[in-house]
ZAMARGU-4260 file (C-alpha; in steps of 0.2 Angstrom, whole numbers, plus 5000, padded with zeros to 4 digits):
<rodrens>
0) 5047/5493/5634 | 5058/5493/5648 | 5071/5509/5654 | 5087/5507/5666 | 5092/5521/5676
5) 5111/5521/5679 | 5107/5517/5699 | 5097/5501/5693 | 5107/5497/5679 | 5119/5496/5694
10) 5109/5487/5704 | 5107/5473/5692 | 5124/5470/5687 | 5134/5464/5705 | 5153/5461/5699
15) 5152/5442/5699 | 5137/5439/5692 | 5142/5451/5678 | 5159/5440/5676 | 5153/5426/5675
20) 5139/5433/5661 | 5153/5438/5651 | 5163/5421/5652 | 5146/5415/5644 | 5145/5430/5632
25) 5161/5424/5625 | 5157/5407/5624 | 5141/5411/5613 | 5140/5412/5593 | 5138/5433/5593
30) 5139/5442/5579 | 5149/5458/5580 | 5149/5470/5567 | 5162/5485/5562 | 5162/5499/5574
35) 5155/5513/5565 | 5165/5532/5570 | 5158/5549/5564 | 5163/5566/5566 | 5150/5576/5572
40) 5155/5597/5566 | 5152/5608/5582 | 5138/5616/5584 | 5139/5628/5595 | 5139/5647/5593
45) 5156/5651/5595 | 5172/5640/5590 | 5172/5623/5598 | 5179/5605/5595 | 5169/5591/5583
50) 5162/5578/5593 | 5161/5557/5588 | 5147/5547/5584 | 5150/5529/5590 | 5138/5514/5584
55) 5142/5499/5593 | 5131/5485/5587 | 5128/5464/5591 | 5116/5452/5590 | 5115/5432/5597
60) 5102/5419/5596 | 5092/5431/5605 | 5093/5448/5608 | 5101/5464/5596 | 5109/5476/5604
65) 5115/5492/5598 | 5126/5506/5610 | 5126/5524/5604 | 5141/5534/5611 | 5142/5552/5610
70) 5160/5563/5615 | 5159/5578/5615 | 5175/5588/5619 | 5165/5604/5623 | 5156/5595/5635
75) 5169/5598/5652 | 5163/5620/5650 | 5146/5615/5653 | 5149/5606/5667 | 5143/5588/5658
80) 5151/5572/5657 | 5163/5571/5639 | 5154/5556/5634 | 5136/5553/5633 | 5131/5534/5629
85) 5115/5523/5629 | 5111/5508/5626 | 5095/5495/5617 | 5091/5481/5618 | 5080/5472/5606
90) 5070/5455/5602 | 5081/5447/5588 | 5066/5435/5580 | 5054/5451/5578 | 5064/5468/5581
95) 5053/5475/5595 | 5061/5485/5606 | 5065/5478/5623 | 5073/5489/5636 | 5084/5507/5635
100) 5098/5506/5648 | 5109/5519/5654 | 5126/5514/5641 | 5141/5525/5654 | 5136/5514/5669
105) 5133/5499/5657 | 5148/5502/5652 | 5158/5505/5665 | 5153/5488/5675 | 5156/5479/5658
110) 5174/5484/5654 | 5178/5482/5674 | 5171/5464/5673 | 5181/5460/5657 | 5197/5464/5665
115) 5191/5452/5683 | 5185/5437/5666 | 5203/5441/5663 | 5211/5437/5680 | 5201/5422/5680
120) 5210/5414/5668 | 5227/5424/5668 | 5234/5429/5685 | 5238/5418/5700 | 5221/5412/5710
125) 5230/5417/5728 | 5232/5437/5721 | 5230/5448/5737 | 5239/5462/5732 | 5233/5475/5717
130) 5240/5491/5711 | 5228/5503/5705 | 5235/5516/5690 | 5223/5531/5686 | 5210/5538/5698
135) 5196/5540/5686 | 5178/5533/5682 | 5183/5515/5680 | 5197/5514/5695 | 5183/5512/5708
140) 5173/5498/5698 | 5191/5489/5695 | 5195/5489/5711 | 5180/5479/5715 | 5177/5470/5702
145) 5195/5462/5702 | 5193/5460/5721 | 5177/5450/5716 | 5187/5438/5704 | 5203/5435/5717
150) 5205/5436/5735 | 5212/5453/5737 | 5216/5460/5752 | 5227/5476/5749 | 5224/5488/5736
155) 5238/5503/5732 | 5232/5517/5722 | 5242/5532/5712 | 5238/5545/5702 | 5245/5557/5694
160) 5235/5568/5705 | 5240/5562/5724 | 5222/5571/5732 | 5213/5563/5721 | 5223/5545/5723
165) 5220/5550/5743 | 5200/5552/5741 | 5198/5537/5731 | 5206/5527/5746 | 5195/5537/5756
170) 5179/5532/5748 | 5183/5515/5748 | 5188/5512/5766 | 5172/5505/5769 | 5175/5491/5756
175) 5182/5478/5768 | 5200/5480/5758 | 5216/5490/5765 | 5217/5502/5756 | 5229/5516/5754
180) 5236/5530/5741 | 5253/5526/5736 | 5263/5541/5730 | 5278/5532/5723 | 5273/5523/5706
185) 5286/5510/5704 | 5283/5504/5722 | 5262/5501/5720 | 5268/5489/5705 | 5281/5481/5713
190) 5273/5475/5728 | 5256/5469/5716 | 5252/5454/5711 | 5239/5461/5697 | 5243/5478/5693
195) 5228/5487/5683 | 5230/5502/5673 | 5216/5515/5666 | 5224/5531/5662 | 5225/5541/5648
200) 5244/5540/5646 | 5252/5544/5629 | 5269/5537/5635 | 5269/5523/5646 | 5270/5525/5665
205) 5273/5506/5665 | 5293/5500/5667 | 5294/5482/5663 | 5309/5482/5675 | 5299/5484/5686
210) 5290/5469/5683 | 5290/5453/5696 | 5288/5436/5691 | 5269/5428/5693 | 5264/5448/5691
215) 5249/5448/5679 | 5246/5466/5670 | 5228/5470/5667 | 5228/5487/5655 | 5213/5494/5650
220) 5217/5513/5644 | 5227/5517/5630 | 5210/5516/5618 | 5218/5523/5605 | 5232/5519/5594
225) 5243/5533/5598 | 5240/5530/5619 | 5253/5520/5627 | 5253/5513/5647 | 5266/5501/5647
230) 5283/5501/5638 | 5290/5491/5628 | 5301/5480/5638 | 5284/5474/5648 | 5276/5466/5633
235) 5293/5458/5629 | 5292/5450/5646 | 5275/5444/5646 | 5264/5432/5639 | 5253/5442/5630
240) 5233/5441/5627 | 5219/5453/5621 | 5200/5453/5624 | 5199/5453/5603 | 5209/5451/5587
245) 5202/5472/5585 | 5215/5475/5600 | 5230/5473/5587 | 5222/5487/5576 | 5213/5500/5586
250) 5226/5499/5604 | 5243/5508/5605 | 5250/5494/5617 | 5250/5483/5602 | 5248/5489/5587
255) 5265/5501/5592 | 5274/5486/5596 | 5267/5476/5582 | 5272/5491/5570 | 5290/5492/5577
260) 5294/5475/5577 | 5293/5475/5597 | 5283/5459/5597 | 5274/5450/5582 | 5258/5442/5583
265) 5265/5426/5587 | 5268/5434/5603 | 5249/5436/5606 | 5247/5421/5614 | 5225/5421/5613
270) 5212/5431/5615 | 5195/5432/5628 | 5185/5421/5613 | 5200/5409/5614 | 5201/5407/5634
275) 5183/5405/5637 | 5181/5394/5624 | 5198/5383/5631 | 5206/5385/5615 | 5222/5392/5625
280) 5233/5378/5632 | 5240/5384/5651 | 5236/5402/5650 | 5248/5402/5665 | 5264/5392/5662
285) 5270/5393/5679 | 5267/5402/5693 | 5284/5411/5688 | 5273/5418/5672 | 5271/5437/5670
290) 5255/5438/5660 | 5246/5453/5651 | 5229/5459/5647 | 5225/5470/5633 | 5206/5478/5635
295) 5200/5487/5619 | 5182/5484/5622 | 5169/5475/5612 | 5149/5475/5608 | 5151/5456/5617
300) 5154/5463/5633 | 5138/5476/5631 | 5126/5464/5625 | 5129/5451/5638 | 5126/5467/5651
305) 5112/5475/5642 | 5103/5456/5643 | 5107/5452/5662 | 5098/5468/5666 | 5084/5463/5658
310) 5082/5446/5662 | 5084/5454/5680 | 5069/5465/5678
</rodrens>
């Protein structure tokens, strides 16, 4: 049995190799089960907030993998990360366990990659210019792996928190990109040609006025059904896709809409099963075409990681 470090998981999952695992990952007959949730009562000696028990399994012609995540609320006072994830990976035919991989890093890579799968098919193949919303975790590995999938050249970052919009840019000035912290929201987005969003908005920052034609909208926060990061008038001007059908139950940005009569599933024009599969007629009508990209995540994306890691061993 094999064990992955977060550094080699890392190591073993370059952003177009990763890509180009998932496009396969879609491709392939995987079976996904429900998501399994359960509150996990505090512990702690003194008054604290429950903690979620995540079960994420799938399984394919060759390999079951199953990722545990853990948040924990409480988590921040003793100076550790809110959520705790791994991953296994097993032999379908006999069970045996195969590999433990560290799940944050896994991932982290995976849902970055999903949202580059994305671009592939749905924003315009000469994209230089990307707007980055949110300063957290995933902005870094976005950042890249989108500038893996499209010739980027200039990247514009905001934050809520300008310092830490500025030391991002600062880390990643050794990328090869221009990079640079912009402070005014509405002009990063206007001047992209993919603007990708990972916050943890409960309102959306995202005007759809703002919106150009050929813009394609990668938004990959909002995880929950009550999280919002673009308004309305965005999905009314876009052509709308999702990585799964679970998208339109489990993420705010369309299950509001849906709810509201905003949009209706006819709007949803396919999903990332449907485009790597060619099932979707012209993703991108025209080069005029606002599209959208709705990540909720899915046990797809994990078990096509967890394997390229190990078949990388």
């Amino acid at each position: 049995m094999l064990s992955f470090s977060a550094a080699e998981v890392a190591e073993r999952l370059d952003y177009p190799s990763l890509t180009d695992a998932l496009d396969a990952g879609f491709r392939a007959e995987t079976t996904i089960p429900p998501r399994h949730h359960h509150a996990v009562p505090y512990a702690g000696a003194a008054s604290g907030r429950d903690a979620t028990l995540l079960l994420m399994p799938a399984w394919d012609a060759r390999f079951i993998g199953l990722k545990t995540v853990v948040v924990a609320p409480e988590n921040a006072a003793k100076g550790l990360p809110a959520v705790q994830a791994g991953y296994q990976l097993m032999d379908r035919e006999t069970g045996q366990l195969l590999a433990l991989l560290d799940g944050a890093e896994l991932t982290a890579r995976r849902t970055a990659c999903a949202s580059a799968l994305a671009s592939r098919y749905l924003s315009r193949p000469d994209s230089r210019h990307l707007a980055m919303v949110g300063t957290g975790v995933l902005a870094p590995h976005l950042i890249r792996a989108h500038a893996a999938a499209r010739p980027i050249a200039e990247v514009a970052i905001w934050g809520r928190n300008a310092e830490k919009a500025k030391a991002l840019a600062i880390e990643l000035s050794g990328s090869g990109l221009a990079v640079r912290a912009e402070p005014d929201l509405a002009a990063a987005v206007g001047g992209a040609d993919i603007v990708s969003c990972a916050t943890l908005a409960e309102s959306p920052l995202i005007d759809g006025n703002w919106l150009e034609p050929g813009q394609h909208l990668d938004l990959v926060g909002a995880f929950t059904p009550e999280m919002r990061e673009a308004d309305d008038t965005a999905l009314r001007r876009a052509d709308i896709y999702i990585d799964t059908e679970d998208a339109m139950e489990s993420a705010g940005e369309i299950c509001d809409p849906l709810a509201r009569g905003v949009i209706s599933k006819a709007d949803i024009l396919g999903t990332l099963f449907d485009l790597a599969r060619g099932r979707v007629a012209l993703p991108r009508a025209g080069a005029d075409a606002i599209t959208l990209f709705k990540s909720a995540g899915t046990a797809v994306e994990d078990l096509a990681a967890a394997a390229l890691v190990y078949g990388r061993a």
